[in-house]
LOPAPA-698985 format. One record per residue (C-alpha): residue number from 1; x, y, z; residue in three letters. Coordinates in pm, 1 decimal, padded with zeros to 6 digits, always signed. Layout:
BEGIN
pt i=NUM, u=X, v=Y, w=Z, aa=ALA
...
END
This chain:
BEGIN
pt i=1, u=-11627.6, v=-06541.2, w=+07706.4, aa=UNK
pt i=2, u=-11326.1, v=-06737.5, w=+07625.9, aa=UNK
pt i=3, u=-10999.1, v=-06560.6, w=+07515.6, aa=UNK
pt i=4, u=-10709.4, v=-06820.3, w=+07342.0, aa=UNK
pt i=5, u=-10385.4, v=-06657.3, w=+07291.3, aa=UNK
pt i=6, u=-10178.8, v=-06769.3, w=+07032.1, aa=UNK
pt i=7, u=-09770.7, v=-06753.1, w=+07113.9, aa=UNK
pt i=8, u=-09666.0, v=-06889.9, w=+06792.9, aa=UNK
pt i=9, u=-09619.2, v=-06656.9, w=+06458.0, aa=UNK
pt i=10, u=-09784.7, v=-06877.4, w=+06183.6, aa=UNK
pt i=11, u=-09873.7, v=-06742.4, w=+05858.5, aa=UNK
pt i=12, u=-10098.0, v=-06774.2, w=+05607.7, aa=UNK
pt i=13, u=-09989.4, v=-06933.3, w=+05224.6, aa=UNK
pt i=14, u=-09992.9, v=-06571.3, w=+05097.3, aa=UNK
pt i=15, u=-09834.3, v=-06306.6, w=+05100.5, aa=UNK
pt i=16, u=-10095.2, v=-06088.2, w=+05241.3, aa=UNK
pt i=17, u=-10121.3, v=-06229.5, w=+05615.8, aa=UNK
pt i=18, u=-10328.1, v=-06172.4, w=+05918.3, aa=UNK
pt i=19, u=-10137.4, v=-05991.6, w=+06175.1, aa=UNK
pt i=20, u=-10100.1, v=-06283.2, w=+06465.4, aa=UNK
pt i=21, u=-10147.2, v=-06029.1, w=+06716.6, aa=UNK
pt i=22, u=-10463.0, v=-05950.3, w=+06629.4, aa=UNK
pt i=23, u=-10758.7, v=-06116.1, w=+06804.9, aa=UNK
pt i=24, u=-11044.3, v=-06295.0, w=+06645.8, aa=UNK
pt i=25, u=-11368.2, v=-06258.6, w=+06756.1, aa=UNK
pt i=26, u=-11564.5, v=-06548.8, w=+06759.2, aa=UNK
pt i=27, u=-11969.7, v=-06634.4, w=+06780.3, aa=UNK
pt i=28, u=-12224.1, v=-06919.3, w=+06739.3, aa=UNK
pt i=29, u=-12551.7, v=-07030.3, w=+06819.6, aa=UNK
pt i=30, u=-12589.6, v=-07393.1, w=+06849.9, aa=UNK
pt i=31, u=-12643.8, v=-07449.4, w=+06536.0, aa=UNK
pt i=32, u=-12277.4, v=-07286.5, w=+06430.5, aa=UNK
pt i=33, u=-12116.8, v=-07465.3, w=+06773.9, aa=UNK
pt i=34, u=-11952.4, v=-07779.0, w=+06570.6, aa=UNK
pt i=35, u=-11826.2, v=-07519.4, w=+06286.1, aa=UNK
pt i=36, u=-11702.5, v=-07238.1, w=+06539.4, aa=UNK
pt i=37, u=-11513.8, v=-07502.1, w=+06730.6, aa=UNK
pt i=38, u=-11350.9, v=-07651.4, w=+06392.9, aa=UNK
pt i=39, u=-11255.7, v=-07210.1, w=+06328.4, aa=UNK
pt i=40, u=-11108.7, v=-07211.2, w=+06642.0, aa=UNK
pt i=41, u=-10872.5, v=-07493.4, w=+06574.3, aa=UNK
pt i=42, u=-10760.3, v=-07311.2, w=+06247.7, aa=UNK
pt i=43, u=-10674.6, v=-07023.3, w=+06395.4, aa=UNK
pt i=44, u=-10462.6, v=-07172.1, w=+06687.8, aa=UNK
pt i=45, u=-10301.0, v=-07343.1, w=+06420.4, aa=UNK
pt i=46, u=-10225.8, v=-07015.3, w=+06245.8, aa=UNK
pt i=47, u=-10077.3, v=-06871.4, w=+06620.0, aa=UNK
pt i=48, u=-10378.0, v=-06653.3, w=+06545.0, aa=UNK
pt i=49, u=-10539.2, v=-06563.7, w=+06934.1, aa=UNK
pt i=50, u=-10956.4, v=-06559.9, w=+06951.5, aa=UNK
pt i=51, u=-11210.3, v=-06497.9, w=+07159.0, aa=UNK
pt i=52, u=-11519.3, v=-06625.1, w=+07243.9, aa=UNK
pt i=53, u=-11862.5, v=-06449.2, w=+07275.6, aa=UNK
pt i=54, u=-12068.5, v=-06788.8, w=+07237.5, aa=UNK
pt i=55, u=-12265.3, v=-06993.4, w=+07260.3, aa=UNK
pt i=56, u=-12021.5, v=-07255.7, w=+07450.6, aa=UNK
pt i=57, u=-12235.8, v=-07582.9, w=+07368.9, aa=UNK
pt i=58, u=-12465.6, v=-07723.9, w=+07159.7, aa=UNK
pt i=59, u=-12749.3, v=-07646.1, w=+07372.5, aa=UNK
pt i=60, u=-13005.5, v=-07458.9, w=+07173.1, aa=UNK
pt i=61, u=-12979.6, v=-07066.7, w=+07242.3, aa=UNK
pt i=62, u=-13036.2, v=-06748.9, w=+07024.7, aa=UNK
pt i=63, u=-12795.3, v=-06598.8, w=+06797.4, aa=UNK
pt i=64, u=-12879.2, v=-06253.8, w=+06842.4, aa=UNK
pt i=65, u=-12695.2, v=-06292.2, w=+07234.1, aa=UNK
pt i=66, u=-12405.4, v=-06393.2, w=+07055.0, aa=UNK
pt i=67, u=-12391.0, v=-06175.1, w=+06765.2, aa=UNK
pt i=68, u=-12497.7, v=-05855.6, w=+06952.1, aa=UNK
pt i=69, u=-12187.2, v=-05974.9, w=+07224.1, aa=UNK
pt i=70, u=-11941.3, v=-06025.8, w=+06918.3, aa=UNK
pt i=71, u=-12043.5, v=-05652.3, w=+06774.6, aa=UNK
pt i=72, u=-12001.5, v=-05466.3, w=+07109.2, aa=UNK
pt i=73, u=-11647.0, v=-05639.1, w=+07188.1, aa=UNK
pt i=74, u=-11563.9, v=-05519.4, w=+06825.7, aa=UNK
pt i=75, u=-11700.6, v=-05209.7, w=+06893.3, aa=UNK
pt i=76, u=-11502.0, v=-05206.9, w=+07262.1, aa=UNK
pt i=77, u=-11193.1, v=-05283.1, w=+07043.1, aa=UNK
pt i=78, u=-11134.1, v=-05626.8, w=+07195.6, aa=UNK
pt i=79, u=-11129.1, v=-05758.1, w=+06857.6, aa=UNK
pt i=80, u=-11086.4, v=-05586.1, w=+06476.4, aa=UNK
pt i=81, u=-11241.7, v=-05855.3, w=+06321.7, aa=UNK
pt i=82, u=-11452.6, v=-06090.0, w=+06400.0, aa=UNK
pt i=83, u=-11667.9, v=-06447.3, w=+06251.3, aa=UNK
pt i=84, u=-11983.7, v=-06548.4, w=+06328.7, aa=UNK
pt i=85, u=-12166.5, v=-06859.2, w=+06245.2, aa=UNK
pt i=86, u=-12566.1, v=-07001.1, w=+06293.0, aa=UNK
pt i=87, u=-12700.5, v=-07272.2, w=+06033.2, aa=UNK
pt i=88, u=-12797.6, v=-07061.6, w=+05775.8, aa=UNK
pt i=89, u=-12582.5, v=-06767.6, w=+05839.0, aa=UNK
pt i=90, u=-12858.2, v=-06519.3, w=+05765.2, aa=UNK
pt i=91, u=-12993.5, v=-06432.6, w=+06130.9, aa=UNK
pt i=92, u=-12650.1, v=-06425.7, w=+06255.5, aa=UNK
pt i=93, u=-12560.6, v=-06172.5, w=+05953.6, aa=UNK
pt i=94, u=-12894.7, v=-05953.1, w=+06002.9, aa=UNK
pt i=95, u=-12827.3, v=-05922.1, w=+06369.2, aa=UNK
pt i=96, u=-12478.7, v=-05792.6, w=+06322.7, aa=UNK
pt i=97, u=-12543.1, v=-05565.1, w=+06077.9, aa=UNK
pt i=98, u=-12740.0, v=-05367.3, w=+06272.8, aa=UNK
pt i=99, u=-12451.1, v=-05242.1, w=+06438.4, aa=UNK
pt i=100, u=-12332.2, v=-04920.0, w=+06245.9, aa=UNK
pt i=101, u=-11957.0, v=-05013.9, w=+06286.7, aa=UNK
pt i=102, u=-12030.3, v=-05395.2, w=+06141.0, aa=UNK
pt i=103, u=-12003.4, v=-05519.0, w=+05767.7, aa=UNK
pt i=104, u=-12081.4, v=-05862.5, w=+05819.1, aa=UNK
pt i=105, u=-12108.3, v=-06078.7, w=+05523.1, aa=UNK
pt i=106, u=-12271.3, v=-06362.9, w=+05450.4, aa=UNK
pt i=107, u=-12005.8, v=-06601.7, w=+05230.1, aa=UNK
pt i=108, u=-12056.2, v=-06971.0, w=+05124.2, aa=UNK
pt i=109, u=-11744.3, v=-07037.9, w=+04899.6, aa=UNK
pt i=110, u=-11411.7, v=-06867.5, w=+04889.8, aa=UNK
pt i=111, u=-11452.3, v=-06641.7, w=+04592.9, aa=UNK
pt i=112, u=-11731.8, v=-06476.0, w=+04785.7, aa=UNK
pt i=113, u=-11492.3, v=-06391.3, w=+05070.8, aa=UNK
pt i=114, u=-11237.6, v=-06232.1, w=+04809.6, aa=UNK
pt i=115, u=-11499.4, v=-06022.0, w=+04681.8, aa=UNK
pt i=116, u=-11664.1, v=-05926.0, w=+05054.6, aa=UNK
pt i=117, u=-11322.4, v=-05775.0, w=+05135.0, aa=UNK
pt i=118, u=-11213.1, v=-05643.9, w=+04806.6, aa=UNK
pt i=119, u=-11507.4, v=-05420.0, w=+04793.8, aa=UNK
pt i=120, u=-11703.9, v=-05429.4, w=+05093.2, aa=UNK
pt i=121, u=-11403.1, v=-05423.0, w=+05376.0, aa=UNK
pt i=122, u=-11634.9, v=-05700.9, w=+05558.3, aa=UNK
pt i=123, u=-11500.9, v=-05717.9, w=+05909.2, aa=UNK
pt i=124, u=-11698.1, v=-06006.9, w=+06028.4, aa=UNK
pt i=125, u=-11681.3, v=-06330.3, w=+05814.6, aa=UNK
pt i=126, u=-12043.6, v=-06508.3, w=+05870.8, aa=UNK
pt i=127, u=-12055.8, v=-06837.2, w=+05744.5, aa=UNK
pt i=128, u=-12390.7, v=-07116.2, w=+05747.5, aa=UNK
pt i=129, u=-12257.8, v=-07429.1, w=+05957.6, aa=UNK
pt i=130, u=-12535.2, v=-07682.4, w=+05831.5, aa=UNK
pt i=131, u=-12442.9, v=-07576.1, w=+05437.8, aa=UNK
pt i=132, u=-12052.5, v=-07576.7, w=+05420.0, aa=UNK
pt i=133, u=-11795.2, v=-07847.1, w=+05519.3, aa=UNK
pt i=134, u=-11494.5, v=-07808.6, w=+05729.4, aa=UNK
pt i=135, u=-11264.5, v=-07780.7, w=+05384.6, aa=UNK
pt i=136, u=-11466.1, v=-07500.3, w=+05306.6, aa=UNK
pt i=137, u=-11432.7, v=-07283.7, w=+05537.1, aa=UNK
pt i=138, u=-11106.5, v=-07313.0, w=+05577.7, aa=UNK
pt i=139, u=-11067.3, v=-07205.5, w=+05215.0, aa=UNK
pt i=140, u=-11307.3, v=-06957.4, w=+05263.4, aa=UNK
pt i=141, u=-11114.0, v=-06823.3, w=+05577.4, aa=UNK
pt i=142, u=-10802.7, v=-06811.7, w=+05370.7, aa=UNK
pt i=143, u=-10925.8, v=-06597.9, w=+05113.7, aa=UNK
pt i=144, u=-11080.2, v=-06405.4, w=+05368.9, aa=UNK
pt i=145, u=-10810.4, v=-06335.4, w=+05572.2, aa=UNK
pt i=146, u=-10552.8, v=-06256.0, w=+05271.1, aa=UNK
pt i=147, u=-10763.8, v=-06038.3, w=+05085.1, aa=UNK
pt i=148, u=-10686.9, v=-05653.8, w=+05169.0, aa=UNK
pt i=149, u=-10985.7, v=-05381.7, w=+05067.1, aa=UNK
pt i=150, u=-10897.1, v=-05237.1, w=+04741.9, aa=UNK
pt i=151, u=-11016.6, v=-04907.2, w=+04857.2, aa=UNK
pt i=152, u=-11066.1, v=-04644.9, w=+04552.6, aa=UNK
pt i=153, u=-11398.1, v=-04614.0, w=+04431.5, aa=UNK
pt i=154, u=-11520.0, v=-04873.0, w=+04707.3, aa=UNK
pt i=155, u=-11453.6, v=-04606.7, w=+04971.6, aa=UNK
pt i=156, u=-11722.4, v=-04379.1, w=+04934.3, aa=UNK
pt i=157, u=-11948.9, v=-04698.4, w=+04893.3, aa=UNK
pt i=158, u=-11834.9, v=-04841.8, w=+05222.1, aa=UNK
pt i=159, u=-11844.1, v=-04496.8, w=+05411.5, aa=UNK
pt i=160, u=-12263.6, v=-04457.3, w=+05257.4, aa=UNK
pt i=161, u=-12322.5, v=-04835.0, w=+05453.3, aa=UNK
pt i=162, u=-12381.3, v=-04633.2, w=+05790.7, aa=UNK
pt i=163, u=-12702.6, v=-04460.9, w=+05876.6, aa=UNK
pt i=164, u=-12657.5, v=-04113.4, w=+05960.5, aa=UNK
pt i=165, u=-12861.9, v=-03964.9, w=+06211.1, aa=UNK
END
């Protein structure tokens, strides 16, 4: 696991920002690898720190190492937030979710992101590295990142997500 700290305050083009001293969590299989390494150069470039649960090449590997490592350093507080990224996004997504504590969502274009934190509260950003380009992610990871939950009627919604036992 790699952690990059970020001395530098960047911020976002919004008024809504990212707090720079909170740390990104970051996982890949190999299929995400070429993606997650572009994400990490975006966020060092926002002073934003990260760190890395995997994979570290383009070997092939399984996501579910990755994403269940990702879920228990969120859940370990290492990280608040966290993305992920495989080629389609969906295994990556599924495995995370099973964690009680994860809303990982699946996004392809930036109004998706809006929407996954406006009413969802995602706290892992999953994204498909064979289907987007580099431009958009980084749009999507700007909405992403500047969009607060709206809260209200979306609470209760968010809070039924969890299984109860």
């Amino acid at each position: 696991m790699d952690l990059h700290p970020c001395p530098s305050i960047a911020s976002f083009n919004s008024p809504k920002l990212i707090d720079t001293m909170e740390t990104i969590g970051l996982a890949s299989d190999h299929a995400g690898f070429e993606l997650k390494q572009y994400v990490k150069d975006y966020l060092s470039r926002k002073g934003i720190s990260f760190k890395d649960y995997g994979t570290h090449s383009e070997a092939s590997c399984d996501y579910p190492d990755y994403a269940h490592a990702l879920a228990e350093g969120m859940k370990n507080g290492e990280c608040r937030r966290g993305i992920a990224i495989c080629g389609s996004g969906e295994g990556i997504s599924m495995t995370l979710n099973k964690h009680q504590h994860i809303r990982a969502a699946l996004v392809w274009m930036p109004e998706i992101a809006r929407m996954t934190r406006l009413h969802n509260d995602a706290n892992v950003l999953v994204m498909p590295g064979r289907y987007i380009d580099t431009a958009t992610a980084e749009a999507i990871m700007d909405e992403f990142f500047a969009t607060d939950f709206e809260g209200g009627r979306h609470i209760l919604r968010v809070e039924k997500m969890a299984v109860k036992s």
